[in-house]
Structures are given as structure tokens and as C-alpha cells.
C-alpha positions in Angstrom: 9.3 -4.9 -1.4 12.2 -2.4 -2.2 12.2 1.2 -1.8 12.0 1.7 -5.4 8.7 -0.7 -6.0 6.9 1.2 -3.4 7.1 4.4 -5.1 6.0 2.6 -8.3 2.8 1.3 -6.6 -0.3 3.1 -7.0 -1.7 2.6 -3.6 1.7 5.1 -2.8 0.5 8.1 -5.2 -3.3 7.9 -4.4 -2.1 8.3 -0.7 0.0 10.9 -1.4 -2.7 12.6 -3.8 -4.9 12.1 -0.4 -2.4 13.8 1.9 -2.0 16.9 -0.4 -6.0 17.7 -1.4 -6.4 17.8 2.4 -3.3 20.5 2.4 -4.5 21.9 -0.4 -8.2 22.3 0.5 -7.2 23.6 4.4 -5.0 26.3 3.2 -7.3 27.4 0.6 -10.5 27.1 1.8 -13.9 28.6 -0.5 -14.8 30.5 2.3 -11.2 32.5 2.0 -10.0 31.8 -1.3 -6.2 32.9 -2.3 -5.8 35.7 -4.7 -3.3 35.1 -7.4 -2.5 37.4 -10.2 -1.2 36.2 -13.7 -0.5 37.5 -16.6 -2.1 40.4 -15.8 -4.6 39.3 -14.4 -6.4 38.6 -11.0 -7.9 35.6 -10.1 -8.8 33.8 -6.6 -8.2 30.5 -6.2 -9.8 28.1 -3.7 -9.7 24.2 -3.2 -13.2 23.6 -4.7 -11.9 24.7 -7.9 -10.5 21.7 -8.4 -13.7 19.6 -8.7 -13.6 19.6 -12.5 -10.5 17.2 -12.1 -12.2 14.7 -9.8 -15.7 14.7 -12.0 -13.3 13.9 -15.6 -11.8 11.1 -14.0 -15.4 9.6 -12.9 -16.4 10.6 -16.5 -13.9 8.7 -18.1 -13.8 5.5 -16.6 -17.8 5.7 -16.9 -17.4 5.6 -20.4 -15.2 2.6 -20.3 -17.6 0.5 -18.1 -20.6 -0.2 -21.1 -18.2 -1.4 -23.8 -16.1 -3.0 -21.2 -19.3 -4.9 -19.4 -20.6 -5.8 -23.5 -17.4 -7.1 -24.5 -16.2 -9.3 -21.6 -20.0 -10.9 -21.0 -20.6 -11.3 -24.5 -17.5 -13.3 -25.0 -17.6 -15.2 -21.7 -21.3 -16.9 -22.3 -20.5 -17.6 -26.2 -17.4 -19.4 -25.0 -18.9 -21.5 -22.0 -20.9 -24.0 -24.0 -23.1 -24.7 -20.6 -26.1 -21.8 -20.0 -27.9 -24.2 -17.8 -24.7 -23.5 -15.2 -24.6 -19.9 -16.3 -28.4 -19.3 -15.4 -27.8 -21.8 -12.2 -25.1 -19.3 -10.7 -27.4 -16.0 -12.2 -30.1 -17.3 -9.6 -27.3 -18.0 -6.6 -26.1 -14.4 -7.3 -29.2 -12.4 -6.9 -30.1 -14.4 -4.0 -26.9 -13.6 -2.5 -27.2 -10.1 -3.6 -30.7 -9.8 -1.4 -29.7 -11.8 1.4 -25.9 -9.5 1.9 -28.5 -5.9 0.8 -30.6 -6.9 3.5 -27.9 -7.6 6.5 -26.5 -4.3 5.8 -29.4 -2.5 6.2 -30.4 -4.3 9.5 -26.9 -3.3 10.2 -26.8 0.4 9.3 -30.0 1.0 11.1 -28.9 -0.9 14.4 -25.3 0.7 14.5 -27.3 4.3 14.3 -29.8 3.0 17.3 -27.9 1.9 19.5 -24.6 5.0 19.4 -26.7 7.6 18.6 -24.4 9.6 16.4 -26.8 12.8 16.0 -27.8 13.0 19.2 -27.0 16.3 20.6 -27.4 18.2 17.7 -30.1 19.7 18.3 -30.4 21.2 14.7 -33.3 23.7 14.4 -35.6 22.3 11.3 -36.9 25.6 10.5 -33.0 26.8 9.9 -32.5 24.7 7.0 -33.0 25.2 3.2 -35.2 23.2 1.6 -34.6 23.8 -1.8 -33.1 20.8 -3.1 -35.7 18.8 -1.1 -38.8 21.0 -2.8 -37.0 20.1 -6.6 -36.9 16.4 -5.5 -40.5 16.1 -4.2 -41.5 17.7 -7.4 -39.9 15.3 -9.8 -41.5 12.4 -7.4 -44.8 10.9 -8.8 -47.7 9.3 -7.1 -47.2 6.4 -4.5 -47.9 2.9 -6.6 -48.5 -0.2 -4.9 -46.1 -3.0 -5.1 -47.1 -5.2 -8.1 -46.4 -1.6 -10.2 -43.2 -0.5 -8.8 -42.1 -4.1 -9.5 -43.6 -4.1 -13.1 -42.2 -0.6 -13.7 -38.5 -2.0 -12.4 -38.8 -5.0 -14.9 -40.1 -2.7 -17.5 -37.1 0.0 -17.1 -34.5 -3.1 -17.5 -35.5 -3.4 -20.8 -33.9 -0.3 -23.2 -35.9 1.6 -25.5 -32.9 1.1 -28.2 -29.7 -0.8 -27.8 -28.2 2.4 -28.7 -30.1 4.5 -25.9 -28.5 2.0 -23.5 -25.1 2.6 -24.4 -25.4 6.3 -24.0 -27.1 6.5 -21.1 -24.5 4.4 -19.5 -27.5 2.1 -17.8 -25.1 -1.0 -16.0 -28.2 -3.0 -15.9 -30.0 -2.3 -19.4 -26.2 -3.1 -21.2 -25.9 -6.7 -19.2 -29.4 -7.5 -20.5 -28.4 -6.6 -24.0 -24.9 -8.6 -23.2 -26.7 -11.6 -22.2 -28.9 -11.8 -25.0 -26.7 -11.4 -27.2 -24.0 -13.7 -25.9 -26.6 -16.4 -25.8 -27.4 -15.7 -29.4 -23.9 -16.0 -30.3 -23.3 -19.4 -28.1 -26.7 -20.5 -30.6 -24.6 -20.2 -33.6 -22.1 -22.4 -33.1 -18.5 -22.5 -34.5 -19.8 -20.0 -37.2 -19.1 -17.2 -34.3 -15.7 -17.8 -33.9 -14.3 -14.9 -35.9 -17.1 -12.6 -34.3 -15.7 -13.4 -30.7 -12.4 -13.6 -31.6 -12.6 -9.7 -32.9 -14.7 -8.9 -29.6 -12.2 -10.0 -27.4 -9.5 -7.8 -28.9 -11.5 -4.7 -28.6 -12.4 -5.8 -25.0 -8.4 -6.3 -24.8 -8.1 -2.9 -26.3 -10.7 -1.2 -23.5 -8.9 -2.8 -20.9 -5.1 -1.2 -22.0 -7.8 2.4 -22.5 -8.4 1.9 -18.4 -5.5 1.4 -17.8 -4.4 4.8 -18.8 -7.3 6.1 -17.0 -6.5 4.8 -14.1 -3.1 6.1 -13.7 -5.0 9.5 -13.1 -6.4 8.4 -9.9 -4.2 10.1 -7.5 -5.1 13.4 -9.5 -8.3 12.5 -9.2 -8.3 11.4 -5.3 -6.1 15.0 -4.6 -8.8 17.1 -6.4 -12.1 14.9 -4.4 -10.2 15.5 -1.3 -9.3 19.2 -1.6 -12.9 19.9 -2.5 -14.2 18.6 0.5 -12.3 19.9 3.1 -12.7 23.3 1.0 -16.1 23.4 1.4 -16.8 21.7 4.7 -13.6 22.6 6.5 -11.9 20.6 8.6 -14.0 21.7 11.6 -17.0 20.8 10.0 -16.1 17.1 9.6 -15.2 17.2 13.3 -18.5 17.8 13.9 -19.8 14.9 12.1 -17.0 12.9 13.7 -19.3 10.6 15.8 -21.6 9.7 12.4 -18.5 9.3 10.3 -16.8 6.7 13.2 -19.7 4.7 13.1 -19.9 4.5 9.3 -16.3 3.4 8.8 -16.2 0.7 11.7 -19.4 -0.4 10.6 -18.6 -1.4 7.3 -14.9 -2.7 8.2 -17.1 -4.7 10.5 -19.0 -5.4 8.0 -16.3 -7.0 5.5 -14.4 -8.7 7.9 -17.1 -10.3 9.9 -19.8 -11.1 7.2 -17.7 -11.4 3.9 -15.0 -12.9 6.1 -16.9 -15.4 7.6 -18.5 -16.4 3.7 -14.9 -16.6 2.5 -13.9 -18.8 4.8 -16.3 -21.4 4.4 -14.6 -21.1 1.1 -11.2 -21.7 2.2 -10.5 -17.9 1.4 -9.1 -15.4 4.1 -10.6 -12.2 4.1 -7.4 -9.9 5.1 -5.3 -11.8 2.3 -7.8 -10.7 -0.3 -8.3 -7.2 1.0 -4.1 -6.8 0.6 -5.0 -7.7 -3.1 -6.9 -5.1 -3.9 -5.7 -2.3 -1.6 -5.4 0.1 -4.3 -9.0 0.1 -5.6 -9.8 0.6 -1.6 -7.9 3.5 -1.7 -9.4 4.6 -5.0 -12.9 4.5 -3.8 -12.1 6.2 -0.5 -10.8 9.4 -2.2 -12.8 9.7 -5.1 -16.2 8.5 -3.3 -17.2 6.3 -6.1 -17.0 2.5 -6.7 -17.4 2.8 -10.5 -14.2 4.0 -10.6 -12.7 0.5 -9.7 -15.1 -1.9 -12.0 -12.6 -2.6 -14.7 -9.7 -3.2 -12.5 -11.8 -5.6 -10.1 -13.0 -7.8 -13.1 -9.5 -8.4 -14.4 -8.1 -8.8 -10.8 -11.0 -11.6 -10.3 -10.2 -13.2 -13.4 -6.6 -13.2 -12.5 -7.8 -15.0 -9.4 -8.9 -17.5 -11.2 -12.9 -16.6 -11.7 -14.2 -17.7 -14.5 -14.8 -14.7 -17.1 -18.3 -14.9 -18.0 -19.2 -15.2 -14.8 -17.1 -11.9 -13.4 -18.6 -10.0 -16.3 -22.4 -11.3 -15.4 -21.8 -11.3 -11.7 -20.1 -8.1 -10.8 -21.6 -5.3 -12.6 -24.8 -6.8 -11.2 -23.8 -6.2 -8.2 -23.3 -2.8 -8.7 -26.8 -2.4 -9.0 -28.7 -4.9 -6.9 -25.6 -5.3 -4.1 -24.4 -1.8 -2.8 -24.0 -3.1 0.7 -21.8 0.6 1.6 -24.7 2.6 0.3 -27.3 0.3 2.1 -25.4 0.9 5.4 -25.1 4.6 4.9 -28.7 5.4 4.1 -30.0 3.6 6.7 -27.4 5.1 9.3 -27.6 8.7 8.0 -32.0 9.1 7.8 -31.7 8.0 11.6 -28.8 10.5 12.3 -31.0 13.0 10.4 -33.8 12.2 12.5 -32.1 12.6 15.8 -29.8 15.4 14.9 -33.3 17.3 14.3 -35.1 15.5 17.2 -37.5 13.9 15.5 -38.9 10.9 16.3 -39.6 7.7 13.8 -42.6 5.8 14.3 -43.5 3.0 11.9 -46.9 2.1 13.2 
């Protein structure tokens, strides 16, 4: 690759955006923010101000991800003439998605066992404010036994109104209206051509809308960072240095050894596929959000050869059933909690 290429790349600018947040958010920090004066005016300035940057570019490619989601499933299971394959995968995928969800939290926890990452602490309970926690407890209702939290989870898959949906920007109540409907359309035979063939150039039209989106990422990645190390401070994160070690090795670990070793009974090699999509790595790492990626990792799949219905039914489930990161991390940071406060965890 020549040295006018590499500058073109995105992967280059989100780094760059990386490298100047942290600059921007140690020199300005919100505990000593910079006083400016402009036209007249004085103002202080600090790196958290820049949040309303990152939280646009989350907004807008949220919008994108129901239409997109509608559009490509729609079309994909109108245009595959064999549902009994469709459902067949449908089934493979959630079992994979349970199987994977459940490894990482065995994972998570065991990592945070065995290297201790909030031992030493020593962090006084009675210090800390419990004000969020107090709003949270509120809003919780009353423990239900299984059979209800499962009938309340099928229940909540279902929308009130396709329209409600859509504007709620539920990943999960959209595929089940996508599905339907592309099942219906599949139904009607060649009579739908003209209906798919004018949903798949709005879905073409979405895709070139994220694509102008996403050239906003390193703005987006410099702002995320510069908040952060606003706020916390670089000495802060030091602190949770240990935590943060273990979280990052453990899901490297993670994708190399457990999505490496599936991949390879494929024929696929792992480090070869995480090359491919090095920028949406990069993209989730500064902005902290996996949504932000969706759109580009369904085209990049089905440029891979995946076949489209199947990217659109697959992958935005697995947004919601498959977080394997967030699995990790919860599991890992209650058991840091718990021994960066001493407290000990009994499950009897």
C-alpha cells in the first residue's frame, strides 16, 4: 500500500481522531477547564464539551439501522424461494448465539477469579453515592418467576404498532416485522417483483446515507475519547489499569481462540478476517458502541460472499441475543465491584 492510500483509509483518521481526543481531553481536563474569550465574550472550555459530537454520530447511524435491517431482510427472504432453509439456519443461529453468550460469561467471571483485578482497593462502601442505584431500584418491579420473565420477553418481541417499532428503534421488534413481511411477499409470487425491486433501491439508497455517516467517525472517535480522559483523567484509568488489562486480553483471547478455532473448522483464518474489518474495530473501540458498525458489517459479509437474507436475519440478531463483549464485561466488572469493596459473593 502506498503512502497516499494509507492516508485515504479510514482506519488512519479514526486513529488519528483517537490520538488527538486523548490530547485534547489531558490538556483540558473538566476539572480545569481553559478559559477562552470570543467575541466578547468569556467562555471555558473543557474536553467533555465535546460529547455532543460523539452522541450525533451514535444518533445518526441509529436511525439508519431500522430501515436498513427492514429493507435488506425483507428483500433477502422474498428472493430466496426456500423458507424451510431460512428457518433451518434461524434455529442454528440462536443456538449458536446461546452456546458463544454462555462461554463468555464462564469466561468473564473466571478471568475476574482467578487475577483479581479489584483486589486492593479497598473502596469504602459508605463513600459512594447511590443515587443512580436508588432511581434504578425504583423503576425495578417485583421478582417473577421464570415461565413470566419468558412470557413477558416473547410478549415485548411483538410491537404494539409497526409504526411504534420504527421509532423506538427496537433491533428485535423491526426483524420480526421484516420477517413477516418478507415471508408474505415470498407468498405472493412473481406479482412482488416490482415491490422488491423498489425496496432494494431504497435499501441501496440507506446504504450510500451510511456511507456519509460514517466518514464522521474519526470526529466522532476524537470527541468519545476526549471526554473520557476529561472526566476520568489519565490517572484515573491508571488506577483501573489491572481491570482494563484483563478485559482487553480476555476478549482478544476470546476471538482468536474461540471464534478462531470455529473458523477454522470452516476453512476460515481468524487474523485474515480481523485485517478485513480493522476499521469497524477501530470504530467500536473509540466510540464504545457496536451499533455504529452494523451497516458496514452487513455489506462487508455480503461482499464475502454471505448470502443476504441471511446477513440481514443473522446479524442484527445477534446484536441482541449474542453480545459476547458485554457478557464478558458484566460478569468481570460485578466481581471487580465486589472485591474492590471487599465483599464477598455467596450463591448458596
Amino acid at each position: 500500500m502506498n503512502r497516499k492510500s494509507f492516508h485515504r483509509q479510514l482506519y488512519f483518521w479514526v486513529l488519528i481522531g483517537m490520538l488527538v481526543g486523548i490530547l485534547v481531553g489531558y490538556f483540558c481536563p473538566a476539572a480545569n477547564p481553559v478559559h477562552l474569550r470570543l467575541f466578547g465574550n468569556d467562555y471555558s472550555f473543557d474536553g467533555s464539551k465535546l460529547k455532543p459530537l460523539s452522541d450525533a454520530f451514535i444518533r445518526l447511524i441509529r436511525m439508519m439501522v431500522a430501515p436498513i435491517v427492514f429493507t435488506t431482510v425483507v428483500t433477502g427472504i422474498a428472493r430466496i424461494g426456500n423458507l424451510k432453509r431460512l428457518g433451518r439456519i434461524g434455529l442454528k443461529s440462536f443456538l449458536y448465539f446461546e452456546v458463544m453468550t454462555t462461554v463468555a460469561l464462564i469466561i468473564g467471571w473466571s478471568v475476574a477469579a482467578i487475577f483479581k483485578p479489584g483486589a486492593g482497593m479497598n473502596v469504602d462502601v459508605t463513600t459512594l453515592s447511590t443515587t443512580a442505584l436508588n432511581e434504578k431500584v425504583g423503576q425495578a418491579t417485583a421478582p417473577h418467576s421464570m415461565i413470566h420473565i419468558i412470557i413477558e420477553f416473547i410478549l415485548n418481541i411483538i410491537p404494539k404498532t409497526i409504526v411504534g417499532a420504527f421509532a423506538e428503534g427496537d433491533i428485535l421488534q423491526v426483524l420480526f416485522i421484516s420477517v413477516l413481511f418478507g415471508i408474505a411477499m415470498a407468498g405472493i409470487g412473481d406479482a412482488n417483483q416490482r415491490v422488491i425491486l423498489a425496496i432494494e433501491q431504497v435499501s441501496q439508497a440507506l446504504m450510500r446515507m451510511v456511507a456519509m455517516i460514517i466518514r464522521l467517525a474519526p470526529i466522532a472517535v476524537c470527541a468519545a475519547m476526549s471526554v473520557t480522559i476529561a472526566k476520568l483523567g489519565i490517572g484515573s484509568l491508571a488506577q483501573l489499569a489491572k481491570m482494563m488489562a484483563c478485559l482487553y486480553l480476555t476478549c482478544i483471547s476470546f476471538v482468536i481462540i474461540c471464534l478462531g478455532l470455529l473458523l477454522r473448522y470452516y476453512g476460515l483464518n481468524i487474523f485474515t478476517f480481523i485485517k478485513y474489518v480493522r476499521e469497524e474495530l477501530l470504530i467500536i473501540f473509540g466510540t464504545a458502541s457496536s451499533e455504529a458498525v452494523l451497516l458496514r458489517m452487513m455489506s462487508k459479509l455480503e461482499n464475502l460472499g454471505c448470502s443476504k437474507p441471511l446477513v440481514g436475519m443473522v446479524l442484527p440478531a445477534g446484536y441482541t441475543f449474542n453480545l459476547d463483549g458485554s457478557s464478558v464485561y458484566l460478569t468481570m466488572g460485578a466481581l471487580c465491584i465486589a472485591q474492590a469493596t471487599n465483599t464477598h459473593l455467596s450463591f448458596a
